[in-house]
C-alpha atoms as a printed R data frame, in Angstrom:
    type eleno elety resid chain resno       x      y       z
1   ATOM     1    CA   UNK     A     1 -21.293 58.083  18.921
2   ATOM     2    CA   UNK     A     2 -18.489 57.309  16.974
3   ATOM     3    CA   UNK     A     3 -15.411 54.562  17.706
4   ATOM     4    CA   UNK     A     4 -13.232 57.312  18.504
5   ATOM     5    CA   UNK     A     5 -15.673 57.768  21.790
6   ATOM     6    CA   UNK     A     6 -16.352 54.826  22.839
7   ATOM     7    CA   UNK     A     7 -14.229 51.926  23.308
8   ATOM     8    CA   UNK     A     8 -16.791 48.518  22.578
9   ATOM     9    CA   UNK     A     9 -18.032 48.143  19.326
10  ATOM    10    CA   UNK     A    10 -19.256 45.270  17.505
11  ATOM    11    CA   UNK     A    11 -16.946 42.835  15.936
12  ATOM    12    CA   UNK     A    12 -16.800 42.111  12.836
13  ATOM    13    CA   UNK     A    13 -18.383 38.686  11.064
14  ATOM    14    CA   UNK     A    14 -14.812 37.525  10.707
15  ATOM    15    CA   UNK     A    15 -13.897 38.295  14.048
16  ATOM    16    CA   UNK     A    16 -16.662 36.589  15.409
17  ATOM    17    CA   UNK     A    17 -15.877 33.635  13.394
18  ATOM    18    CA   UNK     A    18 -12.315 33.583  14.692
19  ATOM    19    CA   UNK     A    19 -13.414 34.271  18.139
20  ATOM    20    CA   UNK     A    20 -15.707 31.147  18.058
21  ATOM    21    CA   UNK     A    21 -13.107 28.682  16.670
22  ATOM    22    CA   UNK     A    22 -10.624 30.097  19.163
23  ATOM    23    CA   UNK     A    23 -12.904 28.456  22.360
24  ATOM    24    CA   UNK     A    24 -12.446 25.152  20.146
25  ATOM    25    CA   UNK     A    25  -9.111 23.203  22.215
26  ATOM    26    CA   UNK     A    26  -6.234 24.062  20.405
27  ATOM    27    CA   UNK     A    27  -8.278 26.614  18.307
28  ATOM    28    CA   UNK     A    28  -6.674 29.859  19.641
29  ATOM    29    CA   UNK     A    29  -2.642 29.623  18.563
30  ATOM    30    CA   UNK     A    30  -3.965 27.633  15.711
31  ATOM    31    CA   UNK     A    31  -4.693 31.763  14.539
32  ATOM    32    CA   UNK     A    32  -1.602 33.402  15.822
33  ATOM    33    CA   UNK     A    33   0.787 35.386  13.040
34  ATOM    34    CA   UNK     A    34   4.238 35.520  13.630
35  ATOM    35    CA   UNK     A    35   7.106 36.783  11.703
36  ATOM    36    CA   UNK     A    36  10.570 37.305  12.769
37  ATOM    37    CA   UNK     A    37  12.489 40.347  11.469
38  ATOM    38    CA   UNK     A    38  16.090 40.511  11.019
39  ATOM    39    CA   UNK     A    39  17.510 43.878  11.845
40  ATOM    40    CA   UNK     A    40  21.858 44.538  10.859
41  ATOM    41    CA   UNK     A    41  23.173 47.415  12.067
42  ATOM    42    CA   UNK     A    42  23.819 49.271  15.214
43  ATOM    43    CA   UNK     A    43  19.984 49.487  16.934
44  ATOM    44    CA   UNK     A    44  18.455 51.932  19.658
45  ATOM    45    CA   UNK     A    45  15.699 49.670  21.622
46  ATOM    46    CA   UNK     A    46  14.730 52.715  23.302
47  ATOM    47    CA   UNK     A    47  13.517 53.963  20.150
48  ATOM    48    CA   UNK     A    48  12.491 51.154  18.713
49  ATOM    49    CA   UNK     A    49   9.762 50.723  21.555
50  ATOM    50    CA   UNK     A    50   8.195 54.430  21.220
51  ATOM    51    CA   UNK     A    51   8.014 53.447  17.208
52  ATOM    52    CA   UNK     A    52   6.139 50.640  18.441
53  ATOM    53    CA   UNK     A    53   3.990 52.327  20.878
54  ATOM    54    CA   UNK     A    54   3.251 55.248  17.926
55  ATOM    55    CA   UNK     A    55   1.810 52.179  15.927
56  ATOM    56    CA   UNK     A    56   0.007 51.096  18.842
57  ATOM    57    CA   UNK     A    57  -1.319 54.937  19.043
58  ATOM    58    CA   UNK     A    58  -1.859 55.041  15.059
59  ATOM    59    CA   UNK     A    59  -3.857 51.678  14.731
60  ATOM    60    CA   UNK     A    60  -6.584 50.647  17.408
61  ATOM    61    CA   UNK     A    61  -6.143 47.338  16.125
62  ATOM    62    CA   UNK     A    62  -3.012 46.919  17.912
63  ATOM    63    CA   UNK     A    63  -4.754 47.345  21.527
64  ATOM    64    CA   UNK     A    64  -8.551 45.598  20.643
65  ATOM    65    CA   UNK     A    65  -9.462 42.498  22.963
66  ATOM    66    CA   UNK     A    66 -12.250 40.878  22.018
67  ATOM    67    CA   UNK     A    67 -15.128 40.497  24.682
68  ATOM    68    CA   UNK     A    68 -18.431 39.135  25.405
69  ATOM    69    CA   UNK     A    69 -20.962 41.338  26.354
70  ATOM    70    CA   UNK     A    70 -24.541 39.673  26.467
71  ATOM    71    CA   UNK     A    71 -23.719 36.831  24.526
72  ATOM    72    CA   UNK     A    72 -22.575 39.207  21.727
73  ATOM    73    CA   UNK     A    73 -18.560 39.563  20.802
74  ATOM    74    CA   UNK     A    74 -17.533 43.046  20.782
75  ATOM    75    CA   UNK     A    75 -14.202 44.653  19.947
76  ATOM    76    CA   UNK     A    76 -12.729 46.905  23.224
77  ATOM    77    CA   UNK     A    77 -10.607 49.546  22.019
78  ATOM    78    CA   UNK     A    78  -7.851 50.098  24.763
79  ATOM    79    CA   UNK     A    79  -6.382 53.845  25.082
80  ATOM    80    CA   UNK     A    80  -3.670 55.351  23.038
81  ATOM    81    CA   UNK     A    81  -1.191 55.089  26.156
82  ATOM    82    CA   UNK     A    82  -1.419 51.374  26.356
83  ATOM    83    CA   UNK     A    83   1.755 50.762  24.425
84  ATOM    84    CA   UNK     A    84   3.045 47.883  22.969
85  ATOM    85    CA   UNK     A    85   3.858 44.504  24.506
86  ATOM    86    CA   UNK     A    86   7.689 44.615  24.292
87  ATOM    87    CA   UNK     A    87  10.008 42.017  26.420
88  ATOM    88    CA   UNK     A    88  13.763 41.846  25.931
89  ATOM    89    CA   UNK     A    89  15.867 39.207  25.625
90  ATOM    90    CA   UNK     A    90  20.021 39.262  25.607
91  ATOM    91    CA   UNK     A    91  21.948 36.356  23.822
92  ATOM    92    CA   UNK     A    92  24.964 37.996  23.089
93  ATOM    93    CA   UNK     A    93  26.941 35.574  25.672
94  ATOM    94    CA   UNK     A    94  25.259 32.351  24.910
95  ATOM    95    CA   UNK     A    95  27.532 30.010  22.666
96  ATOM    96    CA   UNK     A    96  24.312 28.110  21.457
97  ATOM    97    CA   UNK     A    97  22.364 31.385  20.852
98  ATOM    98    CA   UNK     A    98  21.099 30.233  17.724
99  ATOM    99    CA   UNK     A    99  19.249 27.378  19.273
100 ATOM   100    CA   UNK     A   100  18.018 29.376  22.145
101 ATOM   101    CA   UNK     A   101  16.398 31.994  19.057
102 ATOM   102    CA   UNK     A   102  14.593 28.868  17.306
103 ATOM   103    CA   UNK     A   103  12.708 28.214  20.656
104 ATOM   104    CA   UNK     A   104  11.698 31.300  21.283
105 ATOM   105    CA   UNK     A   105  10.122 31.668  17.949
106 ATOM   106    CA   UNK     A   106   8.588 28.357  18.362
107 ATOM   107    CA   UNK     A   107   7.384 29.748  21.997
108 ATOM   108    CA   UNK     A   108   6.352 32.850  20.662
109 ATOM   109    CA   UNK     A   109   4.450 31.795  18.134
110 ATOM   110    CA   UNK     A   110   2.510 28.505  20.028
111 ATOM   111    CA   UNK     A   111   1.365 30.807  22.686
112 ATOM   112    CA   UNK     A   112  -1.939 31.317  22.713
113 ATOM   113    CA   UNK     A   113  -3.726 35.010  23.564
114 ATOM   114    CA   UNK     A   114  -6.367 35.709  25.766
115 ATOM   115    CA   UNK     A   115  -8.437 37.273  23.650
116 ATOM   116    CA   UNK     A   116 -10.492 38.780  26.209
117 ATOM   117    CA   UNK     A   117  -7.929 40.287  28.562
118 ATOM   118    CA   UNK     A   118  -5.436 40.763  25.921
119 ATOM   119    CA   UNK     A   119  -3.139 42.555  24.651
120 ATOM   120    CA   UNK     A   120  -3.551 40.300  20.871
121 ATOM   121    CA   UNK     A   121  -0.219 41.319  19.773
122 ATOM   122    CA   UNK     A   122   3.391 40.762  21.675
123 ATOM   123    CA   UNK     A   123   6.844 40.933  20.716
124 ATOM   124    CA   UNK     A   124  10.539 40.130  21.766
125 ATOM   125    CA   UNK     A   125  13.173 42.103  20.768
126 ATOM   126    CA   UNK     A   126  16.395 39.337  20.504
127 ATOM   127    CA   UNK     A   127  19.966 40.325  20.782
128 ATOM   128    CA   UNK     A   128  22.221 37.868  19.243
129 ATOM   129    CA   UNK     A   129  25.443 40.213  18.754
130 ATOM   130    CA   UNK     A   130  25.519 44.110  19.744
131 ATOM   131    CA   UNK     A   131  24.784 44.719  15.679
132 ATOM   132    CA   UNK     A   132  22.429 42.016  15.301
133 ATOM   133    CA   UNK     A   133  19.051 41.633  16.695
134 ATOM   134    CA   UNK     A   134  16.060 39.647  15.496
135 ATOM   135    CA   UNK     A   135  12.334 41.346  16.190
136 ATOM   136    CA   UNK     A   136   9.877 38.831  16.849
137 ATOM   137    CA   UNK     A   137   6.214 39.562  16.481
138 ATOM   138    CA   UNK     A   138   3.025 37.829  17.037
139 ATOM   139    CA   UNK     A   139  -0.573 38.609  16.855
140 ATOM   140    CA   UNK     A   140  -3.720 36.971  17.035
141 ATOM   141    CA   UNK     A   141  -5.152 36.669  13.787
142 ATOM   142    CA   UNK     A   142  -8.676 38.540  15.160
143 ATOM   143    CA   UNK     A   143  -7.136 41.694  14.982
144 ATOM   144    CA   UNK     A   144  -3.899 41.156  12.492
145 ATOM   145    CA   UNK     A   145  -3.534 39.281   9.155
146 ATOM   146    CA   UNK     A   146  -0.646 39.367   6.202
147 ATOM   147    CA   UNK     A   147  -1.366 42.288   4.782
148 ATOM   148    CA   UNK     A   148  -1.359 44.202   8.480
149 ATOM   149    CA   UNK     A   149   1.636 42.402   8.831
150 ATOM   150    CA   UNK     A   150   3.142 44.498   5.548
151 ATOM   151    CA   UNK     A   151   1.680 47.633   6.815
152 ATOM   152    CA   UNK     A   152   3.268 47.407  10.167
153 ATOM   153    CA   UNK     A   153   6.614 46.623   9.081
154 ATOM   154    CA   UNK     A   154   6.744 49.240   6.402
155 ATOM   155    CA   UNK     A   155   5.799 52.201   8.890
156 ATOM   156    CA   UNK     A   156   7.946 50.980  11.423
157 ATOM   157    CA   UNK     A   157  10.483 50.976   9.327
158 ATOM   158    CA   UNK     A   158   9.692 54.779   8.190
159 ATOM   159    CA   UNK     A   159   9.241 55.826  11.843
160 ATOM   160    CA   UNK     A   160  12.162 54.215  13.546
161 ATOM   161    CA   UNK     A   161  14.856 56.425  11.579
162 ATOM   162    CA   UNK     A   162  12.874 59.441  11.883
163 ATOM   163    CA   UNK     A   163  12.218 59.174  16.058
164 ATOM   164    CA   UNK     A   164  16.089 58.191  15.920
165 ATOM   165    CA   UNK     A   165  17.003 61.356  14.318
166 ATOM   166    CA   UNK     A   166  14.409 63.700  16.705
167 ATOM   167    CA   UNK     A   167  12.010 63.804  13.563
168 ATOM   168    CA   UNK     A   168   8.031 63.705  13.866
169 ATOM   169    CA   UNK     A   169   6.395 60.738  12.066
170 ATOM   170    CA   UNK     A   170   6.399 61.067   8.234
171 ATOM   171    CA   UNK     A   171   3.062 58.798   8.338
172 ATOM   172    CA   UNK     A   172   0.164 60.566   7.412
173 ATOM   173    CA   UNK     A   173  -2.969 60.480   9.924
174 ATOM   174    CA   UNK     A   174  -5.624 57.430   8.851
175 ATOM   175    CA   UNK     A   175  -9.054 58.006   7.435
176 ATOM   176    CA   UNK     A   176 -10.243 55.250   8.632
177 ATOM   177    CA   UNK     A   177  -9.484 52.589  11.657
178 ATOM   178    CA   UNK     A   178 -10.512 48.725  11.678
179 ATOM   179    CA   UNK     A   179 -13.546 49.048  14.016
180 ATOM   180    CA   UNK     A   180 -14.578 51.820  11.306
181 ATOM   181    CA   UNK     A   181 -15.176 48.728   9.499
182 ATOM   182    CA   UNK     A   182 -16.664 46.442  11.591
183 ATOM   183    CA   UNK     A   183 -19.349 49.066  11.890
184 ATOM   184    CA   UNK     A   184 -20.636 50.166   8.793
185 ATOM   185    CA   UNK     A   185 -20.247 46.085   7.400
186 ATOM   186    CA   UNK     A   186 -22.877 45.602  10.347
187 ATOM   187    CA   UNK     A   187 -25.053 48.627   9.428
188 ATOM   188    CA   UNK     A   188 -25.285 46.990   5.658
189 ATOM   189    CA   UNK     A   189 -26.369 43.650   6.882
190 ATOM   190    CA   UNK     A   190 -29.119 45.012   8.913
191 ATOM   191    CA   UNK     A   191 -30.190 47.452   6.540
192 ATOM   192    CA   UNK     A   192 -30.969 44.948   4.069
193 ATOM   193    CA   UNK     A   193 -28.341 46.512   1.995
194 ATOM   194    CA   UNK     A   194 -27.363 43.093   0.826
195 ATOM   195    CA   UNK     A   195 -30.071 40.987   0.483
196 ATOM   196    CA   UNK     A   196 -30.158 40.589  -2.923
197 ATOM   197    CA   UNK     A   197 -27.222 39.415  -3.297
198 ATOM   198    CA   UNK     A   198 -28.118 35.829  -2.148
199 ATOM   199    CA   UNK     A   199 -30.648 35.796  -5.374
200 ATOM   200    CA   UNK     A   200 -28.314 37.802  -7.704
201 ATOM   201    CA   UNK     A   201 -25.371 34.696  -7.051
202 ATOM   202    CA   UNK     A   202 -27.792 31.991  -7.409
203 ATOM   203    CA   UNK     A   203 -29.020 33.026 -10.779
204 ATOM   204    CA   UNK     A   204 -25.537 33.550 -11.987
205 ATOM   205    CA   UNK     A   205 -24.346 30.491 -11.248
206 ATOM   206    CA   UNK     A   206 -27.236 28.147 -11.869
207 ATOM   207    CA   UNK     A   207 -26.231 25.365 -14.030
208 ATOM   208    CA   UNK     A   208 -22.752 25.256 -12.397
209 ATOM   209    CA   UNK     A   209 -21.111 22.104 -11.597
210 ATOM   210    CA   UNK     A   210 -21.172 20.841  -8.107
211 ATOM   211    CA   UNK     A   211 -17.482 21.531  -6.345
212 ATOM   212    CA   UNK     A   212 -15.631 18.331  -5.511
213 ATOM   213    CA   UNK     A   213 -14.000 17.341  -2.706
């Protein structure tokens, strides 16, 4: 059966990781990403939310929780349709609206996720002046890191004009989703795939100095 059929599949080693140090107090928005994205210009936040919801369609990723099941952490794939987490916030009126921005990113970002129920990513969609609006996004870093970060923000910024202009998406379709992954890194383990490795690395670097510190 393959991911696209069924929505729990095994996390990854790095996800469990993350998902144990996230039941540590404090532990969870200790792993949150945020970045907040500057956007000049006149703005449609009509269409800004489908290009978000198309990434949310495009990448399971963006609608994983992470679950127990049996004393095992699996990722749950939500359906295409669950769209992103999108909340809307006007400042144009407020003197102080600076001020009122910094706090919400510092919100945004200390939140923490519950990273069974989910979603693991949000965002706020600021209005400081009718042709300037900040985009705030956070994930949890289970199912986001930098370089997802970089990915996102360059197709959003390739879909956005072409929804605005009645276009289909200019991204092409992926090979290969996350949980794709998580799967087949599993399936090595098990195999035995990589069990030489250990003895490979230790004769390579015998006679190494100790790290310090």
């Amino acid at each position: 059966m393959s991911v696209q059929q069924t929505p729990h599949v095994p996390a990854s080693f790095a996800q469990q990781r993350l998902w144990f140090l996230a039941q540590l107090p404090g532990g969870n928005e200790a792993y949150n990403e945020s970045i907040a994205f500057t956007i000049r210009g006149p703005l449609d936040a009509a269409v800004l939310r489908r290009a978000l919801d198309a990434l949310v369609v495009r990448h399971q990723t963006l609608r994983t929780r992470l679950v127990a099941v049996d004393g095992e952490v699996h990722q749950h794939v939500d359906p295409p349709e669950t769209g992103f987490a999108l909340t809307a916030d006007d400042l144009t009126e407020l003197p102080d609206a600076g001020a009122h921005l910094d706090e919400l990113r510092l919100r945004e970002a200390s939140a923490p996720f519950d990273l069974a129920r989910g979603p693991l990513t949000r965002g706020r969609l600021v209005a400081l002046a009718a042709d300037h609006h900040v985009l705030l996004l956070t994930m949890h870093h289970t199912v986001f890191d930098g370089r997802s970060m970089n990915v996102m923000m360059r197709e959003l910024s390739d879909l956005y004009p072409a929804l605005l202009h009645g276009h289909p998406s200019p991204l092409p379709p992926l090979p290969i989703q996350y949980a794709d992954h998580a799967r087949a890194q599993r399936e090595r383990v098990l195999s035995g795939e990589l069990a030489g490795q250990d003895a490979f690395w230790q004769e390579r670097l015998a006679g190494a100095p100790p790290l310090s510190g």
